[in-house]
SEROBA-904339 format. One record per residue: x, y, z of N, C-alpha, C, O in turn; residue in three letters; residue number from 0. Coordinates in steps of 0.1 Angstrom, whole numbers. Layout:
<rs>
<<X,Y,Z>,<X,Y,Z>,<X,Y,Z>,<X,Y,Z>,"ALA",NUM>
...
</rs>
This chain:
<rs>
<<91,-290,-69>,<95,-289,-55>,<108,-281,-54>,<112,-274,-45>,"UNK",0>
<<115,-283,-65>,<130,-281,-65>,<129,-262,-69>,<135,-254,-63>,"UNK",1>
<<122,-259,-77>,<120,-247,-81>,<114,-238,-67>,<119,-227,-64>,"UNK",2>
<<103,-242,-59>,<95,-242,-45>,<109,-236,-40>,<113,-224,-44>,"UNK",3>
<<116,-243,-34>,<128,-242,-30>,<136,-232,-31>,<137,-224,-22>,"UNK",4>
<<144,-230,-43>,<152,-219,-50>,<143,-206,-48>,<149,-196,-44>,"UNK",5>
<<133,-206,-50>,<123,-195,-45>,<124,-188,-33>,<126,-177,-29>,"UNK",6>
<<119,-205,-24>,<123,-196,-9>,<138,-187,-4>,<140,-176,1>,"UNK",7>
<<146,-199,-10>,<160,-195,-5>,<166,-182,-10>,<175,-176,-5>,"UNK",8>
<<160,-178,-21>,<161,-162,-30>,<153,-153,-19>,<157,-141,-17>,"UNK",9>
<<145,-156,-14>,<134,-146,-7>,<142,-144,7>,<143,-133,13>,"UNK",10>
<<148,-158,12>,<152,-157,22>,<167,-146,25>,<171,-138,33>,"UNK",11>
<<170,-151,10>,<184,-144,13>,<183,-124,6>,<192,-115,7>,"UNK",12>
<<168,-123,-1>,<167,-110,-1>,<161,-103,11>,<165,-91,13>,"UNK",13>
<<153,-110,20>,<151,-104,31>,<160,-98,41>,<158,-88,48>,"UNK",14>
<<173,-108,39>,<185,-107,50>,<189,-93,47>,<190,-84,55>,"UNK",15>
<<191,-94,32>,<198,-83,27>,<193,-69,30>,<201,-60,33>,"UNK",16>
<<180,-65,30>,<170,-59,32>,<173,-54,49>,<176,-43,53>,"UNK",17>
<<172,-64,56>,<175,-68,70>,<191,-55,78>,<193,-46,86>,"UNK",18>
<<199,-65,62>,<214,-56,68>,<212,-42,68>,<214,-35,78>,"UNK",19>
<<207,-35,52>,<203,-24,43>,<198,-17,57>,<204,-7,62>,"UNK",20>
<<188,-25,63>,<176,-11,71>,<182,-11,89>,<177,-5,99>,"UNK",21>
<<193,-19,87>,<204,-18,99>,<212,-4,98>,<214,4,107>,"UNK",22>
<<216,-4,87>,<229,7,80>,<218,20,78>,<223,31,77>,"UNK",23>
<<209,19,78>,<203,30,74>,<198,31,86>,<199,43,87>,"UNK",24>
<<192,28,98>,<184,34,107>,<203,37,120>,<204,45,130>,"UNK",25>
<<210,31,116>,<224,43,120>,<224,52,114>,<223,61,123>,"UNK",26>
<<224,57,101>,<224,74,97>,<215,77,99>,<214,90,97>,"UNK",27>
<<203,71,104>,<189,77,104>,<194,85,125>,<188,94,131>,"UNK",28>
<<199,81,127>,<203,81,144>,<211,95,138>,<202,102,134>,"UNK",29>
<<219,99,136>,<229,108,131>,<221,120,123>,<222,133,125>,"UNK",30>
<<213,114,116>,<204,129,108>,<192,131,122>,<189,143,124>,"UNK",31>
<<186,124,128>,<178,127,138>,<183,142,147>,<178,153,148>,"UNK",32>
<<194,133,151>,<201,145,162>,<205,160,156>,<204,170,162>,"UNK",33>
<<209,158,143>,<209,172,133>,<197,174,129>,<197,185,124>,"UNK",34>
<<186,168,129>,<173,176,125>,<172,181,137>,<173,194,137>,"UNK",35>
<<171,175,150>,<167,180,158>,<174,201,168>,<171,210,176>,"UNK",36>
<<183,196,162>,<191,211,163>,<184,219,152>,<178,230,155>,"UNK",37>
<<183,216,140>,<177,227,130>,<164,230,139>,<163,241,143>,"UNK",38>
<<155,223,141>,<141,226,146>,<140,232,156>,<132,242,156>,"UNK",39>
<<149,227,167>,<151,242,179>,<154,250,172>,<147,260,174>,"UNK",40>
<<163,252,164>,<167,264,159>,<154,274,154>,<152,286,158>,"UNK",41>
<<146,265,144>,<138,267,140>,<123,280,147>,<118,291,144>,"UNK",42>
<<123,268,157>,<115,270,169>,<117,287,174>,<109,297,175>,"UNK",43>
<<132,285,178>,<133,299,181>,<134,314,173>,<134,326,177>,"UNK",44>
<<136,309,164>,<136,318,153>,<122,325,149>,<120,336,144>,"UNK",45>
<<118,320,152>,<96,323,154>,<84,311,146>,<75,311,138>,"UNK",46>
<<94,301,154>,<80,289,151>,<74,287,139>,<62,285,137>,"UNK",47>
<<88,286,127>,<85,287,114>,<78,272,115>,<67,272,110>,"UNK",48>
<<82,262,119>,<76,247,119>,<64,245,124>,<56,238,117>,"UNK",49>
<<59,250,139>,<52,251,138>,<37,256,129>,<27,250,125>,"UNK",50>
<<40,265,129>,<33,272,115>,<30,262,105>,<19,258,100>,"UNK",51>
<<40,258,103>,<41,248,85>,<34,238,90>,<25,234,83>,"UNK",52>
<<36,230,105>,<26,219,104>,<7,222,104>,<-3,216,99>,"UNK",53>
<<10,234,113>,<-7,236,113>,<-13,239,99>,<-25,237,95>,"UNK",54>
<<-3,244,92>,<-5,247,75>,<-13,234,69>,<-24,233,64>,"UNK",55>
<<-5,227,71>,<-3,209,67>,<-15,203,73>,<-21,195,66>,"UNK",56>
<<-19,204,83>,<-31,199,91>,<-44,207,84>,<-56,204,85>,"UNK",57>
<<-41,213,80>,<-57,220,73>,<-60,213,59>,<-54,203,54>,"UNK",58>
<<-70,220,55>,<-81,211,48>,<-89,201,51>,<-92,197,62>,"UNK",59>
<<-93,197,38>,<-111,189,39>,<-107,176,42>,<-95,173,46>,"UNK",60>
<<-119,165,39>,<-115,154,35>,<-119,152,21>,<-116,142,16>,"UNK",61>
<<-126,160,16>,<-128,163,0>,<-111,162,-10>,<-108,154,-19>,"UNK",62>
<<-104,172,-2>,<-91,172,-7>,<-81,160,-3>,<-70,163,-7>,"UNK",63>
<<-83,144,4>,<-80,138,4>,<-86,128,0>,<-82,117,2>,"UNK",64>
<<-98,129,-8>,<-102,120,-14>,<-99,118,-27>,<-98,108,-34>,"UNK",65>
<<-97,136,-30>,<-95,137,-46>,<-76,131,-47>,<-70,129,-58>,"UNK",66>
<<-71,130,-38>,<-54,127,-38>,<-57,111,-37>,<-48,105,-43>,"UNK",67>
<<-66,103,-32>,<-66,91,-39>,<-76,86,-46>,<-82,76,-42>,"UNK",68>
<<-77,93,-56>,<-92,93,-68>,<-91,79,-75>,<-81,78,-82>,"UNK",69>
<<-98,69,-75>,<-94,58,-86>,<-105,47,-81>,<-116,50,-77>,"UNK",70>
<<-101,37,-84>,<-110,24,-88>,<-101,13,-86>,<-89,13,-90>,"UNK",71>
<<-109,0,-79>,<-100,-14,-81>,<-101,-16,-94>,<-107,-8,-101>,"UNK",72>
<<-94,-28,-100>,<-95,-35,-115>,<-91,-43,-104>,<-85,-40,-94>,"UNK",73>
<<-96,-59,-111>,<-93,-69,-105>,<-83,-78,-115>,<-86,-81,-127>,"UNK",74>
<<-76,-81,-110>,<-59,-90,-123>,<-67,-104,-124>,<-75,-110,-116>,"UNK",75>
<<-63,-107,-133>,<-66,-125,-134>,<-60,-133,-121>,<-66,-143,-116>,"UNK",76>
<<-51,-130,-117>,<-50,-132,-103>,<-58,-132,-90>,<-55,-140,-81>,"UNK",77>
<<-67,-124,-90>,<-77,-121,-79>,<-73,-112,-70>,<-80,-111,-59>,"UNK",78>
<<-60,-103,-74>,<-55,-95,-73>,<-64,-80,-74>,<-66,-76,-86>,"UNK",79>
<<-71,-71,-61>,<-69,-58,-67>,<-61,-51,-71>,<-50,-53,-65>,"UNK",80>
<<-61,-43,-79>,<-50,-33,-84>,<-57,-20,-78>,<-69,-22,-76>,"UNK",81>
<<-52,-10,-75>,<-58,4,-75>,<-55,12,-88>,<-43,14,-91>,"UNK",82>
<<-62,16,-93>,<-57,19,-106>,<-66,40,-107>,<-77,45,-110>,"UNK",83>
<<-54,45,-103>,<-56,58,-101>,<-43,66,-96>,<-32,62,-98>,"UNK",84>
<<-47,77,-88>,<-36,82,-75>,<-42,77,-60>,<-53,73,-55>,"UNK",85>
<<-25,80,-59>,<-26,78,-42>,<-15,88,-35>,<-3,87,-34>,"UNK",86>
<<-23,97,-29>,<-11,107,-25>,<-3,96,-12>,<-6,86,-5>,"UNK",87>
<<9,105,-13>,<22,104,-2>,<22,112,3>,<33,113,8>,"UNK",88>
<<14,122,6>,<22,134,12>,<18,132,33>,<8,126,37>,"UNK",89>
<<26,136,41>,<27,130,55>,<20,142,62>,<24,154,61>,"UNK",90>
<<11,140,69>,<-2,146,78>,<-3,141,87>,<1,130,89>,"UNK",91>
<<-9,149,96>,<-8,143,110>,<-25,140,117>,<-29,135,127>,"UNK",92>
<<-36,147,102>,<-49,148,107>,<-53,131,104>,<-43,124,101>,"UNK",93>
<<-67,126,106>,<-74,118,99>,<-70,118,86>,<-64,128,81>,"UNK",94>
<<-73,108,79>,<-76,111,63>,<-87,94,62>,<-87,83,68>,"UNK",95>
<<-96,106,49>,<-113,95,51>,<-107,90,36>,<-108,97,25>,"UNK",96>
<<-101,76,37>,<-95,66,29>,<-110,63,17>,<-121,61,22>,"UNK",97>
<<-109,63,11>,<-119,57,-3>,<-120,41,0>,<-128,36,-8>,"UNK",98>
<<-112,29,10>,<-115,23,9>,<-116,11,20>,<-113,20,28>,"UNK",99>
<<-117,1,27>,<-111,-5,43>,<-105,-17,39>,<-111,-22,30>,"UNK",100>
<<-95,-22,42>,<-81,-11,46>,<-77,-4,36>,<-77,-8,24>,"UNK",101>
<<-74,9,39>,<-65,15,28>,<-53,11,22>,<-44,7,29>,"UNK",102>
<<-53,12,10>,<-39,7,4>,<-32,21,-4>,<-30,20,-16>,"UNK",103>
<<-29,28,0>,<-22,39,3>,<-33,55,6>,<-44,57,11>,"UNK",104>
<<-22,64,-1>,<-28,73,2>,<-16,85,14>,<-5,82,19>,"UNK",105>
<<-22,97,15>,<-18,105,20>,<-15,97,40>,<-25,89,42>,"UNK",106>
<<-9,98,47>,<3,92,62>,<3,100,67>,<-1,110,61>,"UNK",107>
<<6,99,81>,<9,99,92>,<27,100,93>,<32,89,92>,"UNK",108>
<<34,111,95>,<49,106,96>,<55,93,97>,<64,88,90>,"UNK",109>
<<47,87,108>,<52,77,114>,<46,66,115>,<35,65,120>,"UNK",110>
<<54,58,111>,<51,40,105>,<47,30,118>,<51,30,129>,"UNK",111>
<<41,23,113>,<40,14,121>,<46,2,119>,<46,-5,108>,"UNK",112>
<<55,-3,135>,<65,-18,128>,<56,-27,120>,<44,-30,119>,"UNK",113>
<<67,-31,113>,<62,-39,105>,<75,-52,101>,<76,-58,90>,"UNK",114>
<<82,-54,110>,<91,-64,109>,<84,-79,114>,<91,-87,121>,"UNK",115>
<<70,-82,110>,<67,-95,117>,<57,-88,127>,<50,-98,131>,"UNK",116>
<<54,-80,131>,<46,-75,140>,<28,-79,141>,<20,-78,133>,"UNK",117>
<<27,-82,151>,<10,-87,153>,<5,-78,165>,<13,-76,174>,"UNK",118>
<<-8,-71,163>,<-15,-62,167>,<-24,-69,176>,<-29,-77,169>,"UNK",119>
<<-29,-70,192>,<-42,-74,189>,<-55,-66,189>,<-67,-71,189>,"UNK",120>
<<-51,-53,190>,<-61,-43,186>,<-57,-35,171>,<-46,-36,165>,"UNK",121>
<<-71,-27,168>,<-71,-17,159>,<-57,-11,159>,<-51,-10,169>,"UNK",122>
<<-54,-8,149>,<-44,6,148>,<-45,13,138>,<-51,9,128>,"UNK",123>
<<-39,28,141>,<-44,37,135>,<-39,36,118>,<-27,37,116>,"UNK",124>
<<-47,34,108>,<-49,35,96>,<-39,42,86>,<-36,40,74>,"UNK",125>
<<-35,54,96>,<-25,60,89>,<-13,61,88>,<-6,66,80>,"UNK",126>
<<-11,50,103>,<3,51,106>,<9,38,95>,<19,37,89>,"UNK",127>
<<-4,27,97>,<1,13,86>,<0,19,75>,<5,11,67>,"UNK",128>
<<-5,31,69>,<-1,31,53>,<8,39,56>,<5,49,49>,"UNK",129>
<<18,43,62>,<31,44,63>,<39,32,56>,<46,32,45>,"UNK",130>
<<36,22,65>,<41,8,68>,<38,1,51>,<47,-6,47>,"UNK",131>
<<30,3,43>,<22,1,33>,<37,7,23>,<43,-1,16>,"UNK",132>
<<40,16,23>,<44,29,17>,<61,18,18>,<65,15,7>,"UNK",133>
<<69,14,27>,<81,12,29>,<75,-4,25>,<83,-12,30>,"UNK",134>
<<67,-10,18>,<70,-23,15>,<63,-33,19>,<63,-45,16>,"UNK",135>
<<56,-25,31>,<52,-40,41>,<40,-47,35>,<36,-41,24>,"UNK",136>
<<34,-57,39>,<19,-66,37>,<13,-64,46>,<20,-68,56>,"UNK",137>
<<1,-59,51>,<-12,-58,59>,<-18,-68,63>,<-29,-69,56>,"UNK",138>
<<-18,-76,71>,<-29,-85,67>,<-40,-85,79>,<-39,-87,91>,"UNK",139>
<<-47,-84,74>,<-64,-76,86>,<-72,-85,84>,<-71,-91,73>,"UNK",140>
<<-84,-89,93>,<-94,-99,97>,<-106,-90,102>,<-101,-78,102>,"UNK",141>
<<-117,-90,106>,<-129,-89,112>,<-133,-101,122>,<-128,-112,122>,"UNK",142>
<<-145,-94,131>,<-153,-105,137>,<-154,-120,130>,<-152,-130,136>,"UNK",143>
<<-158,-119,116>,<-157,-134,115>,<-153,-142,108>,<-158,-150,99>,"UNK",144>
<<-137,-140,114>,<-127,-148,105>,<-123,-158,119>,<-121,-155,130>,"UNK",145>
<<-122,-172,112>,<-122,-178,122>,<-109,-178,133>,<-98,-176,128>,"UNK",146>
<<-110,-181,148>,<-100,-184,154>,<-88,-187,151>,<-79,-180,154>,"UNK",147>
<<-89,-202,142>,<-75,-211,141>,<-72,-205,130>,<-60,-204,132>,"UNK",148>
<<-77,-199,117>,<-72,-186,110>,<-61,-177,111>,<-50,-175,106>,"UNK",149>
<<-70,-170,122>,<-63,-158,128>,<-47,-162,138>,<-36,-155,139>,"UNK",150>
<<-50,-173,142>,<-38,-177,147>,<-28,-182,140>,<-16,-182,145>,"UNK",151>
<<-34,-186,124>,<-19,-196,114>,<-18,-185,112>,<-12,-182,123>,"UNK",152>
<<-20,-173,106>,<-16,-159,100>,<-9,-154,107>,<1,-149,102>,"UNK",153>
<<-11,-154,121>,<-6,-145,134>,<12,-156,133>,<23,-151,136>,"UNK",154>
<<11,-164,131>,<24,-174,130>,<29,-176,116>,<36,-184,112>,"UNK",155>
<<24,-167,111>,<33,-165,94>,<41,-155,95>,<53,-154,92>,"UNK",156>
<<26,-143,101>,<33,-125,103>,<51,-128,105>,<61,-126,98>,"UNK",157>
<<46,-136,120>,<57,-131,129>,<75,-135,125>,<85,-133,131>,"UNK",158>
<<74,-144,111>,<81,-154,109>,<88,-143,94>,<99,-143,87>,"UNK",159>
<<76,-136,93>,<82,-128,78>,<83,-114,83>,<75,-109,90>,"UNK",160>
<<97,-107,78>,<97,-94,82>,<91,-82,66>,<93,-87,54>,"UNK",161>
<<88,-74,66>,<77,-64,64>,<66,-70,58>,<62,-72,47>,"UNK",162>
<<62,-74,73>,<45,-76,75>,<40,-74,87>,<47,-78,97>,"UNK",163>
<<29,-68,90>,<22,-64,100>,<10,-68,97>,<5,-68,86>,"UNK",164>
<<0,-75,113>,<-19,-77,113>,<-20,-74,127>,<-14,-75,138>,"UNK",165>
<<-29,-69,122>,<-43,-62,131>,<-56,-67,127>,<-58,-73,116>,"UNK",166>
<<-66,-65,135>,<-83,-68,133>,<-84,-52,127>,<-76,-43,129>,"UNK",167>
<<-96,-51,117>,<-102,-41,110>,<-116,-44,112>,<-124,-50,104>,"UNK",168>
<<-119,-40,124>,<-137,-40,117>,<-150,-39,105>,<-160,-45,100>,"UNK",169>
<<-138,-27,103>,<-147,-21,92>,<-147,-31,79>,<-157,-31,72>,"UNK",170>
<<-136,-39,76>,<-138,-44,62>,<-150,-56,60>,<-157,-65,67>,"UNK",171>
<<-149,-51,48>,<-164,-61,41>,<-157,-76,41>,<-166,-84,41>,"UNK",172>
<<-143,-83,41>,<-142,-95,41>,<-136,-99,56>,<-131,-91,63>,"UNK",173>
<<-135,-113,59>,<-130,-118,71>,<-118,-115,65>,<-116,-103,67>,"UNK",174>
<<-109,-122,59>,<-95,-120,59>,<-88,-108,45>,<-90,-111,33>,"UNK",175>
<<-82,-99,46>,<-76,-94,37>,<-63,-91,36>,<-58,-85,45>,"UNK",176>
<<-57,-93,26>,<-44,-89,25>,<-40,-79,20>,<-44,-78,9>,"UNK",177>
<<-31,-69,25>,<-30,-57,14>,<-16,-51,11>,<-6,-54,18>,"UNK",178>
<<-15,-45,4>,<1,-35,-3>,<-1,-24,-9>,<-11,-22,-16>,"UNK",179>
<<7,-17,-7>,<2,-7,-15>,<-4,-8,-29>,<-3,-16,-38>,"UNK",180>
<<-13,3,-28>,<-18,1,-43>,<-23,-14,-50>,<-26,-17,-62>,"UNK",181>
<<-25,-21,-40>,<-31,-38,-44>,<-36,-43,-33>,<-33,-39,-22>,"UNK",182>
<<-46,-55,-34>,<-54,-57,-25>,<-61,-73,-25>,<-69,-74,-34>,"UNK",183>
<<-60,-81,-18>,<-67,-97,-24>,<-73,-99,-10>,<-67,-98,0>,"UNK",184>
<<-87,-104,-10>,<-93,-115,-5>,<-89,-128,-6>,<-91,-134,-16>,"UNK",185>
<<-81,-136,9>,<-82,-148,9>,<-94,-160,17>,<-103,-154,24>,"UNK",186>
<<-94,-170,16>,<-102,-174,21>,<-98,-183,37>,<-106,-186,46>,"UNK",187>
<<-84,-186,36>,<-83,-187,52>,<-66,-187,50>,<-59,-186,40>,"UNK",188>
<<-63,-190,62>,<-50,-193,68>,<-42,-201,53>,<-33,-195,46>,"UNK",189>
<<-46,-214,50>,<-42,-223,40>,<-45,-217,27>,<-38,-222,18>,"UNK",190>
<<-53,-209,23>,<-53,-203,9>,<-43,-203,5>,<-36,-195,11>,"UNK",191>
<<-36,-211,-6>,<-23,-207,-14>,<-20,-194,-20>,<-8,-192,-24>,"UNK",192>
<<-29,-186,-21>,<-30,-173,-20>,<-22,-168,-13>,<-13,-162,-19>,"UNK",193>
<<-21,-167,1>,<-15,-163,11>,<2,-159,11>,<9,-148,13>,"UNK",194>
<<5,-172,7>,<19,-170,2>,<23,-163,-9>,<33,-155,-11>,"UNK",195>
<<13,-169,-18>,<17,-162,-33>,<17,-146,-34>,<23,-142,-43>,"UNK",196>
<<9,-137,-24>,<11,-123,-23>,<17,-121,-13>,<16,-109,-9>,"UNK",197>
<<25,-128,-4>,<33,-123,4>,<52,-126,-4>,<63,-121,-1>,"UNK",198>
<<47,-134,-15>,<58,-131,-26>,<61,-124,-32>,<73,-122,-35>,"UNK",199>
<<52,-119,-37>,<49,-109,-43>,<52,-94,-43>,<58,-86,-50>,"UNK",200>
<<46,-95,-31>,<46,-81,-29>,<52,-76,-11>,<50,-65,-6>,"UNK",201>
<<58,-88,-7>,<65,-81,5>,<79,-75,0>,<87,-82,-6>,"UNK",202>
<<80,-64,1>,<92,-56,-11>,<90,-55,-23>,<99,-54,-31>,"UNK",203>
<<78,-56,-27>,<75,-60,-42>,<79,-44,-51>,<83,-33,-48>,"UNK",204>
<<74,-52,-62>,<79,-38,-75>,<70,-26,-70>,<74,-15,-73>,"UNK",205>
<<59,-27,-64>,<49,-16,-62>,<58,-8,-51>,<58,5,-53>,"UNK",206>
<<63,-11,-43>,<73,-1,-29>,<72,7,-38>,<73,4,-50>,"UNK",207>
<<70,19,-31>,<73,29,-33>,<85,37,-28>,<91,46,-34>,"UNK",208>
<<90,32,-11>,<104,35,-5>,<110,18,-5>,<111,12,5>,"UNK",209>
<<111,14,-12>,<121,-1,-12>,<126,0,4>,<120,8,11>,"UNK",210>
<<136,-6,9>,<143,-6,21>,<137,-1,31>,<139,-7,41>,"UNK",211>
<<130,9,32>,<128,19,40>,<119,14,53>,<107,11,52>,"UNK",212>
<<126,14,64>,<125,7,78>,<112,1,82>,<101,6,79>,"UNK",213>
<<114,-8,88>,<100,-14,95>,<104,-12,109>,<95,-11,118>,"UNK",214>
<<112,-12,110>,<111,-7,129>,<119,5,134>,<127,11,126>,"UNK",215>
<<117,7,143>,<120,24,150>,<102,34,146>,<99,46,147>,"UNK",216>
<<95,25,143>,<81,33,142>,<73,32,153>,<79,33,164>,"UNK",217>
<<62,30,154>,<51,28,166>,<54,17,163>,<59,12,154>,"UNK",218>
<<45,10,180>,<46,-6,182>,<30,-9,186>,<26,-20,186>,"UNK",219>
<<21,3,189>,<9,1,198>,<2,12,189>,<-10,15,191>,"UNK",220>
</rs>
């Protein structure tokens, strides 16, 4: 119990810290905004070099984003997926046809979706959460038939832990799933001790790929 404890209170007090980190940083992020935003008019005028570069960026297949996240689960003694391959990062603004539901990385959408405790009660767009995926956060998605009182203890975990975000996913093959970049577990409800144990895990876990990097100032809807 006493160990239980020291655990939380470590989590709790790395969260904060995380908390302060993405305070200080979405102020310089306010400060480089306003100077991006001068370079780009500039840009603009100069003959729509940006333009250009995004429609650049927007082309290709979905062949070529499949081959950027080429791989395979392995399953950990844990019951943990791993993804064990690539997963591009690179930021797009088209679709991208994920190898898996939900995706656990892969080539984004500039722009993140919150993920400070945030609950969805519709779909959201796939690309913007593996943003969200990308800076740290936990996923946690349901289908049609994950039960009510379920969907509600989860919906009161989300909101209680900051980088995590749920939404309903149709598409996936289980009622409840949890995900992180690059990893992936089926739980079996709300009380699965599971639950917690990958939201230990891996909310900021070793897999981030941007540690700190904001859960809010992204989409909310």
């Amino acid at each position: 119990m006493g160990s239980a404890k020291k655990s939380s209170a470590a989590r709790t007090a790395r969260i904060e810290e995380m908390r302060r980190a993405e305070q200080a940083r979405e102020r310089r992020n306010r400060i480089l905004v306003v100077a991006a935003s001068v370079v780009v008019v500039a840009g603009l005028v100069a003959g729509g070099v940006v333009l250009v570069r995004s429609q650049s960026d927007d082309g290709g297949s979905s062949a070529a984003d499949d081959a950027k996240s080429a791989g395979k689960f392995v399953t950990d003694a844990d019951g943990v997926r791993a993804w064990k391959g690539t997963l591009g990062r690179e930021h797009v603004t088209r679709s991208v046809d994920y190898p898996v539901t939900p995706p656990v990385g892969g080539d984004h959408n500039p722009v993140w979706m919150n993920c400070d405790g945030d609950v969805y009660e519709d779909e959201i767009n796939t690309t913007n959460a593996v943003h969200s995926l990308e800076h740290g956060a936990v996923w946690v998605t349901y289908n049609g038939d994950a039960p009510k009182a379920d969907v509600e203890a989860l919906a009161a975990k989300v909101e209680k832990t900051p980088y995590t975000l749920m939404s309903p996913v149709d598409g996936q093959k289980d009622p409840i799933v949890l995900t992180a970049w690059g990893h992936q577990r089926t739980v079996t409800g709300a009380a699965d001790p599971a639950v917690d144990t990958f939201l230990e895990k891996f909310v900021q876990g070793q897999q981030t790929p941007e540690p700190g990097a904001a859960c809010t100032g992204g989409l909310s809807k």
